[in-house]
C-alpha positions in Angstrom: -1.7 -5.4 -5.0 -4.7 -2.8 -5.4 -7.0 -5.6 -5.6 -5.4 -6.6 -1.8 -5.8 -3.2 -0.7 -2.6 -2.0 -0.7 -2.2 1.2 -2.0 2.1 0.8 -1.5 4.3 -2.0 -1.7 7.9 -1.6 -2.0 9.5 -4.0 -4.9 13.0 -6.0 -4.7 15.6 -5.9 -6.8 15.9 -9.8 -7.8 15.3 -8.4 -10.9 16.4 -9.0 -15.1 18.4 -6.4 -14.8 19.3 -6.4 -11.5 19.2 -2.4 -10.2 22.5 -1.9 -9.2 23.4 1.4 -11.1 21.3 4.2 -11.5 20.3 3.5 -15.2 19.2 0.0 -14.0 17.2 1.5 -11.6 15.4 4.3 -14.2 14.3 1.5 -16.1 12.7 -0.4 -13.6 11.0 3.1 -12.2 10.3 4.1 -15.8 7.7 0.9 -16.1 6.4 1.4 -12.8 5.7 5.1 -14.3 3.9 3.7 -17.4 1.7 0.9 -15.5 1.6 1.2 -11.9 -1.9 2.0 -10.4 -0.7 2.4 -7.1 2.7 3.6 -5.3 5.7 1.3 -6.3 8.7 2.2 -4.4 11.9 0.0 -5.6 14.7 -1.6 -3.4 18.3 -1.4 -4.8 20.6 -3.9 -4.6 23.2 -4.0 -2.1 26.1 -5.4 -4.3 26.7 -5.8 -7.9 24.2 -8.5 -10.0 24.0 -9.2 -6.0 26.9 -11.5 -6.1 28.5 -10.3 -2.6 31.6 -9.1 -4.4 31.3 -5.9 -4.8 28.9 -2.8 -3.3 26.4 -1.3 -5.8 26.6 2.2 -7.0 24.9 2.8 -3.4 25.5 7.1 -3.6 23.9 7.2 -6.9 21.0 4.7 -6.2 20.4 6.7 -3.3 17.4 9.1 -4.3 16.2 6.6 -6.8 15.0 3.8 -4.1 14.0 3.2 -1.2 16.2 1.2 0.9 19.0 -1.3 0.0 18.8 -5.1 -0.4 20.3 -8.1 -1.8 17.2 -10.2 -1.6 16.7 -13.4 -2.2 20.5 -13.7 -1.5 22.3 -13.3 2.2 25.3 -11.0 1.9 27.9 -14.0 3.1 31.0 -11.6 3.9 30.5 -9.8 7.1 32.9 -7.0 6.0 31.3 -6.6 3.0 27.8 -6.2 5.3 29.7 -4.0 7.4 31.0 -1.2 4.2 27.4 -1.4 3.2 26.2 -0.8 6.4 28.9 2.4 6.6 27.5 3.3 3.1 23.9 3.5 4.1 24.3 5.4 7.0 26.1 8.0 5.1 23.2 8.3 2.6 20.8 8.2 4.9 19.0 4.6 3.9 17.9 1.8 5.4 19.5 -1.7 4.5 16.9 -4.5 4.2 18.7 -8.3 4.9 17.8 -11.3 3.7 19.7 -13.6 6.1 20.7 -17.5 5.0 23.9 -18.5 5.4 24.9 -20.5 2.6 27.4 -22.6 3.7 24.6 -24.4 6.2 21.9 -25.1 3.6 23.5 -28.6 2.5 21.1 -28.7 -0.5 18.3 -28.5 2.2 14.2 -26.9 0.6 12.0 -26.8 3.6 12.3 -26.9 7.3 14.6 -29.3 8.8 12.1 -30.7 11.6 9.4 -33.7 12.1 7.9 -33.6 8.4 11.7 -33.3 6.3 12.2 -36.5 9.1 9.3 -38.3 8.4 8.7 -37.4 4.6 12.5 -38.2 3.3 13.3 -34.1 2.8 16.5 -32.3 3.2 16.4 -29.5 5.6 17.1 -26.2 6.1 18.3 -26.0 10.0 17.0 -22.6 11.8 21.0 -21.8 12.4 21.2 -20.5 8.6 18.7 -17.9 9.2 19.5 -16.2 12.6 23.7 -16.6 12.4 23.7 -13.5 10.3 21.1 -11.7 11.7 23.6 -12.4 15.0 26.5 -11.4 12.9 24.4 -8.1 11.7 23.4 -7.3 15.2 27.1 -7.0 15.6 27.9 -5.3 13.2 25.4 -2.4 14.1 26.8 -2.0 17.2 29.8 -1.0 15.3 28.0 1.1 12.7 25.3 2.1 13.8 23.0 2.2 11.0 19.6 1.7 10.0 19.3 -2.3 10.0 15.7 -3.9 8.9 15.3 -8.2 8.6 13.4 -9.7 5.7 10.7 -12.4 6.6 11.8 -14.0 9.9 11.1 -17.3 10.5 12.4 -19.0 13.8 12.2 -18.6 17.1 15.7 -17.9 18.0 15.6 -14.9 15.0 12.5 -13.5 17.3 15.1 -13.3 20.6 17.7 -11.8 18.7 15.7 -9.0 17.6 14.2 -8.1 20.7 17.5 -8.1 23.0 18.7 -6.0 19.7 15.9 -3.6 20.5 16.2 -3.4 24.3 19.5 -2.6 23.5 18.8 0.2 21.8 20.1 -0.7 18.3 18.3 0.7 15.5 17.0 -2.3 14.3 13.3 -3.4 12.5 12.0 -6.4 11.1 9.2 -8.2 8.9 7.6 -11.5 9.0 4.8 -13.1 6.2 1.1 -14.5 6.8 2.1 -18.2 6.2 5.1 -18.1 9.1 2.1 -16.6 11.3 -0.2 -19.3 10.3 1.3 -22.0 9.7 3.9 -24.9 11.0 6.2 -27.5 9.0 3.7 -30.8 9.9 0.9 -28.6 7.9 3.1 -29.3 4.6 1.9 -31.3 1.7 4.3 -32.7 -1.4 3.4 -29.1 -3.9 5.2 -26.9 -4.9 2.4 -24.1 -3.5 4.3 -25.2 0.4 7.4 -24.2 -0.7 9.4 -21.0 0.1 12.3 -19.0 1.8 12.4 -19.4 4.2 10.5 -22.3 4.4 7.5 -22.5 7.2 9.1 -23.9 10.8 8.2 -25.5 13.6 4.6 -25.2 15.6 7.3 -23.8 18.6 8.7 -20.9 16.0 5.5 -19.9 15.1 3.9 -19.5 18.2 7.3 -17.4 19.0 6.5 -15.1 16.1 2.9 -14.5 17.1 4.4 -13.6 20.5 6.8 -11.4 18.6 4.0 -9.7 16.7 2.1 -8.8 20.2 4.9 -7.4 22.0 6.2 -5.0 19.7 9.4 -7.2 18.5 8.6 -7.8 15.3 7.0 -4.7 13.4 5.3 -5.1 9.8 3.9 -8.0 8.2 4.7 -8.2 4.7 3.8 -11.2 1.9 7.7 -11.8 0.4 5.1 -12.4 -3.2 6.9 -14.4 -5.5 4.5 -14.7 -8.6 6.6 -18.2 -10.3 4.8 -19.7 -13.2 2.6 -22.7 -12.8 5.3 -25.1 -14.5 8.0 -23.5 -11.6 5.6 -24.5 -9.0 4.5 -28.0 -10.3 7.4 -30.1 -9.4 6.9 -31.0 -5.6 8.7 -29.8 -2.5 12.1 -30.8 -4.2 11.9 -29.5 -7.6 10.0 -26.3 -7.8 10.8 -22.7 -7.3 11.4 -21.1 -3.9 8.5 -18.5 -3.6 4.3 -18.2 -3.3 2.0 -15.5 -3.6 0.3 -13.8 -1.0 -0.7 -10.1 -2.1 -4.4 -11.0 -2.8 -5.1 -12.5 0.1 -2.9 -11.5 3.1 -5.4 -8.9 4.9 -8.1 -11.5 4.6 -5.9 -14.5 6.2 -4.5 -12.4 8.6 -7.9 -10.7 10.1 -9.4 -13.9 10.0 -7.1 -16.0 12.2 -5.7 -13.1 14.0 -8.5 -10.7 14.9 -11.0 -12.8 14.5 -9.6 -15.4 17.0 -8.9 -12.2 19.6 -5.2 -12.9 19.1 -4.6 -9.3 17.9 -6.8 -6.4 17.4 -7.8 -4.7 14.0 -5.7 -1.6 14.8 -2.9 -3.4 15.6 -3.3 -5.1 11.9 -3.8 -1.8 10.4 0.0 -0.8 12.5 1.5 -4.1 11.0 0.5 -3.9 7.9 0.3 -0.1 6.7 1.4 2.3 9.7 4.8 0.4 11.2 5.8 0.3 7.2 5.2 3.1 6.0 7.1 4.8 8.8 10.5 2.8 8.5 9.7 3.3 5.5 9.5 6.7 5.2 6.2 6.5 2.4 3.8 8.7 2.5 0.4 7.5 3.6 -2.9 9.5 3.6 -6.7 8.5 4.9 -9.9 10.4 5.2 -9.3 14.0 6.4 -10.1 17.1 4.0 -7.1 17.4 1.7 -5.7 14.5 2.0 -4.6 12.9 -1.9 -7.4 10.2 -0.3 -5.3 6.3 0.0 -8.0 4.0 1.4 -9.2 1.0 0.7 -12.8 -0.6 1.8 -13.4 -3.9 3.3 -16.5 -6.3 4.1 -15.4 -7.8 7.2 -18.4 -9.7 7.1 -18.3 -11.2 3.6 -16.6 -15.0 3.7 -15.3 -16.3 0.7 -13.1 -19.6 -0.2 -9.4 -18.2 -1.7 -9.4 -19.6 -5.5 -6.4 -19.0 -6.7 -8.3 -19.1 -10.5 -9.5 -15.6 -9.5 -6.1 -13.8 -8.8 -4.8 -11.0 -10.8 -1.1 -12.1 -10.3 0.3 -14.5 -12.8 1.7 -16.6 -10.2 -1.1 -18.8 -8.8 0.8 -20.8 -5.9 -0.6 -20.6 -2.2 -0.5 -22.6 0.8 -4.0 -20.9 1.6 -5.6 -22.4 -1.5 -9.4 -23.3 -0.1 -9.0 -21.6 2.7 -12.4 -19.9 3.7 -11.5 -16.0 5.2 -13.3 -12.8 5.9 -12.8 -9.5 5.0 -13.1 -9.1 1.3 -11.8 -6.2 -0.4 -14.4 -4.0 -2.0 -12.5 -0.8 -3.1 -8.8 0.1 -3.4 -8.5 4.2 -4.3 -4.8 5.2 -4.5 -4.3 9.6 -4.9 -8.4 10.1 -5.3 -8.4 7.5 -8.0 -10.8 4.0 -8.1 -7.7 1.3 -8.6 -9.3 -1.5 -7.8 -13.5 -2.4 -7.2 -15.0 -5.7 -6.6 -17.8 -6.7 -8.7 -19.6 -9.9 -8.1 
């Protein structure tokens, strides 16, 4: 992450164990005590071993973490959404969704569209991701707490979200580099194209990027999943759901976005650091005199090819693999210390 330049990131709790009581949870923030050379801010679950059955400890997680999420799991019972949504509101947190409906997957790995058509794949349909952000919108109505999606990836997700907003629902959401950058006829047969969500249509991405300039979707964020090489080796059917993207995401992102006039730098800058931290509620710090000095330094003008041999991460597996970008990231200094320097 410090070698990215993030001085922050917030980690879910699809965790061994998962952090669904408080001891889980001091564990987990007793190793990001020991080795963390930035800010680590955990997630808690939502439910127990996030199964859907039954809600977490949620009142005594509460100071521990900093928002609450099943991830890498949808929360299929809509009252069970709906006490955790009561629940949170009371305490004061934020719950994070992943949305995917189960029940509409039908053993499906990547986008149901022209590529799964052509290529022999099973699909995921678009449905399985916005139904419960539909159902969720409802259910804040109801509530009326503090609701923010994980990595959206369709169009109709996009449309949801923004009548949410001009509705005046409390409501915030995420989506990654590769949605942003990338459509399902772009796919090759690795295991390094293969996530979940999995990358949609040309006609959803273009709906995201219009999303990201008029203010409906708010934070950009990289869903990293480091998997082991072996995980990742077994083609679009057979390997793990997940790729990295902490390395590299400021560099993709100013490169096609900013580069290409499609957004400015500051609104990257809102995206990525200031929209977060806010929903957040992290504390973030620059330049001025007495400030604990977060920054990190870039060379916008220095190009480079991504080489996945050069991450830090264990996981190796991105679609951006050869991809030349700018914007390399020189120093990362996190509370007035060097975390991370580039060195050629």
């Amino acid at each position: 992450a410090a070698r990215g330049g993030y001085t922050a990131v917030c980690a879910m709790p699809n965790l061994n164990p998962i952090p669904d009581t408080k001891e889980k949870l001091l564990l987990e923030k007793e190793i990001i005590k020991r080795d963390a050379l930035i800010g680590v801010y955990p997630y808690a679950a939502i439910t127990m071993g996030e199964s859907g059955q039954q809600l977490s400890e949620m009142s005594e997680l509460s100071e521990e973490c900093i928002a609450f999420c099943d991830d890498g799991k949808g929360v299929q019972n809509g009252e069970m959404m709906k006490s955790a949504m009561v629940e949170a509101k009371k305490l004061g947190k934020l719950i994070a969704a992943h949305c995917e409906e189960e029940s509409l997957l039908n053993g499906g790995y990547i986008h149901m569209g022209k590529y799964a058509e052509q290529n022999g794949h099973a699909g995921i349909c678009s449905e399985s991701e916005w139904k419960p952000i539909a159902r969720d919108i409802a259910l804040l109505r109801e509530t009326h707490a503090a609701y923010h999606v994980c990595h959206i990836s369709t169009k109709e997700s996009v449309e949801l979200i923004r009548k949410a907003k001009a509705e005046g629902l409390d409501i915030t959401c995420e989506t990654g580099p590769h949605y942003l950058l990338m459509n399902d006829m772009m796919l090759r047969d690795e295991g390094r194209f293969k996530m979940n969500p999995p990358i949609r249509s040309e006609k959803d991405r273009v709906a995201l990027i219009e999303g990201l300039c008029d203010g409906t979707i708010d934070m950009i964020a990289t869903d990293h999943a480091p998997h082991s090489a072996e995980e990742k080796s077994k083609g679009l059917k057979g390997s793990s759901m997940g790729v990295v993207g902490i390395e590299t995401a400021f560099s993709l992102l100013y490169t096609y976005l900013v580069e290409t006039g499609v957004i400015t730098l500051e609104k990257l800058i809102e995206l990525m650091c200031k929209n977060p931290a806010e929903r957040f509620k992290i504390e973030y710090s620059g330049l001025r005199p007495g400030d604990r000095a977060d920054f990190t330094v870039y060379d916008l003008e220095d190009s480079y090819a991504i080489d996945p041999d050069e991450f830090l991460s264990k996981g190796k597996a991105t679609p951006f693999e050869g991809v030349t970008v700018s914007g390399r990231c020189l120093m990362t200094v996190c509370g007035g210390r060097i975390v991370w320097k580039y060195e050629k």
